[in-house]
C-alpha positions in Angstrom: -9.1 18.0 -21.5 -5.2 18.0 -20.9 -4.8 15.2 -19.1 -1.2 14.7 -19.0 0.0 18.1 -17.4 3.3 19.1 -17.0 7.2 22.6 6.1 10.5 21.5 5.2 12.1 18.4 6.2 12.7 17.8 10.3 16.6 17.1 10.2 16.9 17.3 14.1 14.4 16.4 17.2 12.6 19.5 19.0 9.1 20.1 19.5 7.1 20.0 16.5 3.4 21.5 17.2 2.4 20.1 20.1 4.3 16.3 19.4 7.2 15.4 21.7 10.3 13.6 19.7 13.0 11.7 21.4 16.1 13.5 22.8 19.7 12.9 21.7 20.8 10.5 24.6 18.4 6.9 25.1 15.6 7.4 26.8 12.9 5.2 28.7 9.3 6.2 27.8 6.3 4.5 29.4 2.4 4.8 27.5 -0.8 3.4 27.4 -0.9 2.7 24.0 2.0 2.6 21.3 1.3 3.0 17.7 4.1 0.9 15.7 4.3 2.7 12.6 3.0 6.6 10.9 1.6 5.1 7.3 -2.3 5.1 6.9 -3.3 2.7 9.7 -0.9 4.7 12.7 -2.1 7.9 11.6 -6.1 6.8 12.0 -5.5 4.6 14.9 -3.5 7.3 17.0 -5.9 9.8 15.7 -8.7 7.6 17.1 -7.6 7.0 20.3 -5.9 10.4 21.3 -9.1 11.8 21.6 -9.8 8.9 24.1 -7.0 9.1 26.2 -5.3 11.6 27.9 -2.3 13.9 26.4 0.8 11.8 25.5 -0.5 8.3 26.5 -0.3 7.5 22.6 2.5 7.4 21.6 3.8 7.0 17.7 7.0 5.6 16.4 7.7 6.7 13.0 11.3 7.6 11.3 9.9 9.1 8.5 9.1 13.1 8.9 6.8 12.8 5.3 3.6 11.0 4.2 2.3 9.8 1.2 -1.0 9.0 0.0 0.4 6.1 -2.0 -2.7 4.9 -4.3 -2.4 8.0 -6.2 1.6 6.8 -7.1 -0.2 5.1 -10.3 -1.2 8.6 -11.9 2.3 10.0 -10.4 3.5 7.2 -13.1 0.8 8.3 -16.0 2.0 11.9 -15.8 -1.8 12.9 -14.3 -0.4 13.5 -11.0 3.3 14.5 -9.2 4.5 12.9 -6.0 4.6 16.5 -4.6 0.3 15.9 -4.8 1.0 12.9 -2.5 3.1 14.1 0.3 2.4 15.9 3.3 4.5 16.4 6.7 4.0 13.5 8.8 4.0 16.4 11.3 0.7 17.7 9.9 -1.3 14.1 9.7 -0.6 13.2 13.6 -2.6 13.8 16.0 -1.5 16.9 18.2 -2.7 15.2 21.6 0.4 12.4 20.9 3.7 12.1 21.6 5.8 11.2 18.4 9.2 9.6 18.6 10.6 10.6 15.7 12.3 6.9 15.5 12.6 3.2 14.2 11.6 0.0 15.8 14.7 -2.7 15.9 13.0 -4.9 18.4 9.9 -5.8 20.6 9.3 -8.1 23.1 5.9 -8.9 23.7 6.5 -11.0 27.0 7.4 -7.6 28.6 5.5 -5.2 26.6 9.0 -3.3 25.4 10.0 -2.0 22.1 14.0 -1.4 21.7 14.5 1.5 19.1 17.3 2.6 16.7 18.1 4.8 18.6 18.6 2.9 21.8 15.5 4.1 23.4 13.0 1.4 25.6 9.3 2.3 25.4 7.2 0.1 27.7 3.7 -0.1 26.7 0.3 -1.5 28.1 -0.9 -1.9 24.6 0.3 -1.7 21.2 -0.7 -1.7 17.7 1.3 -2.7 15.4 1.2 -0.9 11.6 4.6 -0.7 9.9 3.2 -2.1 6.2 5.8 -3.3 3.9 8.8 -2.6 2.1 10.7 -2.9 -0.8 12.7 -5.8 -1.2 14.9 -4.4 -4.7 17.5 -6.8 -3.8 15.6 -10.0 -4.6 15.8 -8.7 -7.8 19.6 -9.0 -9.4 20.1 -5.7 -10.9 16.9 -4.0 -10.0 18.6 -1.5 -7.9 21.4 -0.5 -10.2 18.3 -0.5 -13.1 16.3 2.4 -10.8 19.1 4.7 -10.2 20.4 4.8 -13.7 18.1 7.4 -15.3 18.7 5.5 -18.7 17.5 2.4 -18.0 14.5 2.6 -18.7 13.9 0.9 -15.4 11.1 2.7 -13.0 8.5 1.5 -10.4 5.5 3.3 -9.1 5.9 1.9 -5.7 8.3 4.2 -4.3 8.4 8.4 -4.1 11.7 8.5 -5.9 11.0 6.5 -8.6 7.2 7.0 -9.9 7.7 10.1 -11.6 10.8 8.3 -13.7 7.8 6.2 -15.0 6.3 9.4 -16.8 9.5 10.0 -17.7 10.0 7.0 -19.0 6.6 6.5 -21.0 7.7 10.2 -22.5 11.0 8.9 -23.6 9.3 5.4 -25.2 9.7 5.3 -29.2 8.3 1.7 -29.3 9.5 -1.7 -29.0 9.1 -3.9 -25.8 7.0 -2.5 -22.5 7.1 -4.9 -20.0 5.2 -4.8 -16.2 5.9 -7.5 -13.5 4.1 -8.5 -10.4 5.7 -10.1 -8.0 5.9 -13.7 -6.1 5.2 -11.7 -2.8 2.3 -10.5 -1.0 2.0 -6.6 -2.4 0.2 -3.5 -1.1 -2.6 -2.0 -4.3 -2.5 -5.4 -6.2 -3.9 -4.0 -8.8 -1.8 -1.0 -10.0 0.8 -2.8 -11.6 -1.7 -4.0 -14.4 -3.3 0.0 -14.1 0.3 1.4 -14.6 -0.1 -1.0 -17.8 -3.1 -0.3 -19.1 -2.1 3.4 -19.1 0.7 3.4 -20.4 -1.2 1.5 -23.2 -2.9 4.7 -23.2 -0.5 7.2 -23.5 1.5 4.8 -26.3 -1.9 5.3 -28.5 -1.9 8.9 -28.0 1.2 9.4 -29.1 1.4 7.3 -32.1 3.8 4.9 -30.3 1.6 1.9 -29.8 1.4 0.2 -33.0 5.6 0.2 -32.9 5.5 -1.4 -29.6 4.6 -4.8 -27.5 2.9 -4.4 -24.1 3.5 -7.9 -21.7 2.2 -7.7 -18.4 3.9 -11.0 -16.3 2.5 -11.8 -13.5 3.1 -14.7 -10.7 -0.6 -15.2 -10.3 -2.6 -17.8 -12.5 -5.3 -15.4 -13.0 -5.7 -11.5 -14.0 -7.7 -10.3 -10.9 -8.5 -12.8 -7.9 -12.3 -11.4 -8.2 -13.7 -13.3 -11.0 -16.6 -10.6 -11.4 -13.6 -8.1 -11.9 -11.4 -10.6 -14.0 -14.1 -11.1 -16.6 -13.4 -7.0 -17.7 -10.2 -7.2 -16.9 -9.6 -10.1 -19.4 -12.1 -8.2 -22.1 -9.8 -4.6 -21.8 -6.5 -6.9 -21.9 -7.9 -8.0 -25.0 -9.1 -4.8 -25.9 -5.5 -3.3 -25.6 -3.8 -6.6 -27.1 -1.6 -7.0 -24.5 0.4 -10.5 -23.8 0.0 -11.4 -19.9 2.2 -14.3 -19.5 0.5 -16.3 -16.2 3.2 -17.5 -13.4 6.1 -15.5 -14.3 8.2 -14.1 -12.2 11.1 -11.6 -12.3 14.4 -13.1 -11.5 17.0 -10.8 -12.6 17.1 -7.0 -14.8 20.1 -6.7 -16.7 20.6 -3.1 -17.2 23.6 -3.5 -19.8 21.6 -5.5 -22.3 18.0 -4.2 -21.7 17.6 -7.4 -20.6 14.9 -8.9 -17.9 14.9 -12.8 -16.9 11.6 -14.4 -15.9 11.3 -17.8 -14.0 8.2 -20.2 -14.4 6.8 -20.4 -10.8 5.7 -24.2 -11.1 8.6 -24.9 -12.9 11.7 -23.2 -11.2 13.8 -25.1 -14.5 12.4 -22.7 -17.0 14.0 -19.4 -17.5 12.8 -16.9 -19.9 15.2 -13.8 -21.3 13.3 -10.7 -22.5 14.8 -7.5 -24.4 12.6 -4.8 -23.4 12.5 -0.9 -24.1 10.7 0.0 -20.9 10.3 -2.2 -17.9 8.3 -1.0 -15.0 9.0 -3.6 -11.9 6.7 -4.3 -8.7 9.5 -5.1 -6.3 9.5 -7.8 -3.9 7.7 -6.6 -0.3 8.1 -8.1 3.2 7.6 -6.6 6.5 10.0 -4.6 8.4 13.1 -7.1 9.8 12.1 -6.5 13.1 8.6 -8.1 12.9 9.6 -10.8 10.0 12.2 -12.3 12.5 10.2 -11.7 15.7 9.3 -15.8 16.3 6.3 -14.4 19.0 4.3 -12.4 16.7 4.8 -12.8 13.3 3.5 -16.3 11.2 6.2 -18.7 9.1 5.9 -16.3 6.2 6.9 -12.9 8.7 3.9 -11.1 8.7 1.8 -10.2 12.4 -0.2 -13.3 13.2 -3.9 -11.6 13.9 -7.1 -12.9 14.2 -8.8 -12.1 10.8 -12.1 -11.0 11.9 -10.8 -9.3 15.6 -7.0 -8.2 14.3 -6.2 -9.1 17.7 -2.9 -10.8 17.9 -3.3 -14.7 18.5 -1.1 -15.1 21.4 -0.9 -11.4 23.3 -4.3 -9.6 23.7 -2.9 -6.6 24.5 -1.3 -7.0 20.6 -3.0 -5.7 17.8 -2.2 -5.1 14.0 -3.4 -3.3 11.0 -2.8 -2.7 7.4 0.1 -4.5 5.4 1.8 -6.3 7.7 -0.6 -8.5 9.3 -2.1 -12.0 7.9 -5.4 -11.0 7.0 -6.0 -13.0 3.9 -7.8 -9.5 2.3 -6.4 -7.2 -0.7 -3.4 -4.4 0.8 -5.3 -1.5 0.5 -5.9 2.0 1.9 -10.1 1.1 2.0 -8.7 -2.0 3.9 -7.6 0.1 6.4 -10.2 2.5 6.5 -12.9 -0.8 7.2 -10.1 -2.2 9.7 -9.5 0.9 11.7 -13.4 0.8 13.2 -12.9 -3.1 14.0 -10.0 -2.7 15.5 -11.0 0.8 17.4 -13.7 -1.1 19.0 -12.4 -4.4 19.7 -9.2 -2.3 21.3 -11.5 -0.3 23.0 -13.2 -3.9 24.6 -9.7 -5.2 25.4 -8.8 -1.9 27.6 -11.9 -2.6 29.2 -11.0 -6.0 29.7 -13.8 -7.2 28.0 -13.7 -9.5 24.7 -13.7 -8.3 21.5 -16.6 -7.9 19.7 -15.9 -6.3 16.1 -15.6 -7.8 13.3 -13.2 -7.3 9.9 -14.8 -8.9 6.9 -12.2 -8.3 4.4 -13.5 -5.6 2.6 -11.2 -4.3 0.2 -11.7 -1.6 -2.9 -9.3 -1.4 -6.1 -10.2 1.4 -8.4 -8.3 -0.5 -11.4 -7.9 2.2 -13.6 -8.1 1.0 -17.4 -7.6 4.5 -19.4 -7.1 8.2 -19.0 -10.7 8.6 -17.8 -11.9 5.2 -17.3 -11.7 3.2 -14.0 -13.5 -0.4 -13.0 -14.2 0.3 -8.9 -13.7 -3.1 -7.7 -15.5 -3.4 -4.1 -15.2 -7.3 -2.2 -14.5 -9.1 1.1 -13.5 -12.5 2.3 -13.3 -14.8 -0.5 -13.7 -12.9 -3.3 -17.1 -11.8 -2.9 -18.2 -8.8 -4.7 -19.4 -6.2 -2.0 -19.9 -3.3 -4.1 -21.3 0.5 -2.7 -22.7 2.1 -6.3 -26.7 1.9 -7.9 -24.5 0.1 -11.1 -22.5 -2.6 -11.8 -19.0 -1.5 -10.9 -17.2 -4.6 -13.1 -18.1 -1.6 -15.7 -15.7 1.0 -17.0 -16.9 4.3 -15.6 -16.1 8.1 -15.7 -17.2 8.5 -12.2 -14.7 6.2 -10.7 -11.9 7.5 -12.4 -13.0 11.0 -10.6 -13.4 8.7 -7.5 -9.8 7.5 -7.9 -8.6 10.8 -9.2 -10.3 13.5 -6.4 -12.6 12.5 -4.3 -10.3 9.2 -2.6 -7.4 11.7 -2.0 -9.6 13.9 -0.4 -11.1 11.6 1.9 -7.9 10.4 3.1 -6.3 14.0 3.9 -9.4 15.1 5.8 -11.3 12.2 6.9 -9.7 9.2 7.2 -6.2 10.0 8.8 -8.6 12.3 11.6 -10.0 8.9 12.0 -13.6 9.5 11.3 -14.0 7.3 7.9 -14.8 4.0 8.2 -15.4 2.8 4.9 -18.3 3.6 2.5 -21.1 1.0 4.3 -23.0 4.2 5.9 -22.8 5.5 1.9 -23.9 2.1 0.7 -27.0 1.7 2.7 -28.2 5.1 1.4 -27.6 5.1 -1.8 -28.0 1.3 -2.5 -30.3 0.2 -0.1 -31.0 -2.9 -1.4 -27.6 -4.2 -2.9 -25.3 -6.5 -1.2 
């Protein structure tokens, strides 16, 4: 099997399809529901509820006229998939029976139900969910951003469109010597794919006769591998597997592109600094949530993300507030399952609120992370709330399995195109009752 194979963009507002985008001058809109935010959660939320309400009382605010299905960003990086497999026009994923305003947030008030835009447009809203993820912090990083643009480098993440397929490129161009991965000191969206990214490349190092020239590290802020101990267990017995060094609580703290050199900080011990040559560095970047939410003192916690109920997503302090995906405080893993189990609680508890009724959902913290440990191989981690394993398959998914590497590979991407953005997948618990009646 050869594994490693080798609409244009909206410049201007007008009427795309049926969508409505704002005009040149400011405008005042009014709507029954705004969707903050055109990523995974937006999409299946406006989806969702512009079947339930009438023509252009949804209304979406998203800058960005292209999607991406992000989890596959880790085969982008392996050279299984290209970004160009990912993307579609946000255009094509919105609901026709909404009005999109093809636009950025800058500020919302929740006292008067008003988001300001970039623009200088005022949309005043009965309700609103909020679902604007996270971003790239690169400049947390001394020298990360100089690093990624210099072709060179051999700097790359797989976090970003314009910078995964540099990865491949860069796992091509890899003679040996020192292959380093990092994981942040921030909450992250797919925790898992900056070990996968690792373990591939591990991979593709032994199929090319590189590997036994070279040194794989994987450093990661966390004390552990994988925070489900059912999962960890494998993890720990392929890290061993592959001999690679993961260096616990260590933290990126400067790339210095000139020397091919990165600088790692102890995170209990701020005193120690580490200096490593490397050969190839792939980075997680810093994430936080977008400025206007991390500095909005009404809705966001101390840390800047949307202060939700866990179980409801239902903001704290404003009922007619709710949040999904990234940017909220649910203690679960970032994921695009996450917001596939979150988009039913919150459709229904939304639903209640409208009604003026209590909410009546709940989120249980589901998460999945297909962790992805060769070309072909894939442990399918399934959990909820504190690490409990919650998992859908007849067999023990701490396994490495065939099937969910196919999973990750086909079937996932499929779903998400032509279920899940439509807003009619939920998450696999109708699957797991048939098929694993008796499981957990």
């Amino acid at each position: 099997m050869n594994i490693l194979r080798k609409l244009s963009s909206i410049s201007s507002p007008g009427i795309i399809r049926n969508f409505s985008v704002s005009p040149v001058n400011s405008a005042n809109y009014k709507c029954k529901l705004l969707v903050v935010g055109g990523g995974s959660g937006g999409c299946t939320i406006a989806a969702k509820f512009a079947r339930k309400l009438k023509k252009d009382e949804v209304f979406v605010l998203e800058p960005s006229t292209e999607h991406y299905y992000q989890p596959l960003w880790t085969l982008v990086g392996a050279g299984v998939k290209t970004v160009a497999d990912t993307r579609r026009q946000e255009a094509s994923v919105l609901p026709s029976n909404a009005k999109w305003i093809k636009d950025r947030a800058v500020s919302i008030d929740p006292k008067k139900g008003v988001v300001h835009t970039k623009n200088g447009d005022e949309i005043q809203y009965e309700y609103v969910v909020i679902a604007v993820g996270l971003k790239n912090d690169y400049d947390k990083v001394p020298g990360l951003s100089q690093a990624l643009t210099d072709e060179n480098s051999g700097v790359s993440t797989i976090y970003a469109p314009e910078y995964c397929e540099k990865t491949w490129r860069d796992l091509q161009r890899f003679n040996g010597g020192n292959a380093i991965f990092t994981f942040p000191d921030t909450l992250i969206k797919c925790p898992g794919a900056p070990q996968k990214i690792a373990y591939l490349a591990d991979s593709y190092f032994r199929m090319t006769g590189t590997r036994s020239k070279s040194k794989v590290i994987f450093n990661t802020c966390l004390p552990v591998i994988f925070g489900v101990k059912k999962y960890a267990d494998s993890l720990l017995k392929v890290v061993e597997r592959k001999q690679i060094d993961v260096n616990y609580k260590t933290v990126l703290l400067e790339v210095r592109p000139d020397k091919k050199e990165a600088v790692f900080v102890n995170k209990d011990d701020k005193s120690k600094h580490t200096t490593m040559g490397y050969d190839l560095l792939h980075v997680t970047p810093p994430m936080s949530t977008p400025e206007f939410l991390r500095t909005n003192k009404e809705l966001a916690d101390v840390c800047g993300y949307l202060d939700v109920d866990k179980y409801t997503l239902q903001h704290k302090k404003y009922p007619n507030v709710y949040g999904i995906g990234d940017c909220t405080n649910t203690p679960n893993s970032k994921t695009a399952a996450a917001i596939a189990k979150q988009c039913h609680v919150l459709e229904l508890n939304l639903v209640n609120t409208m009604a003026e009724q209590a909410p009546s959902a709940n989120y249980n913290g589901y998460g999945a992370c297909p962790l992805l440990t060769e070309y072909g191989k894939c442990i399918l981690a399934e959990f909820v709330y504190d690490g409990v394993p919650h998992e859908t398959l007849p067999f023990d998914q701490s396994r490495e399995s065939t099937i969910a590497y196919y999973m990750k590979k086909d079937l996932f991407p499929f779903m998400y195109w032509n279920m899940m953005l439509k807003g009619y997948y939920h998450g696999p618990e109708f699957i797991r009752k048939i098929i694993n009646p008796f499981g957990n």
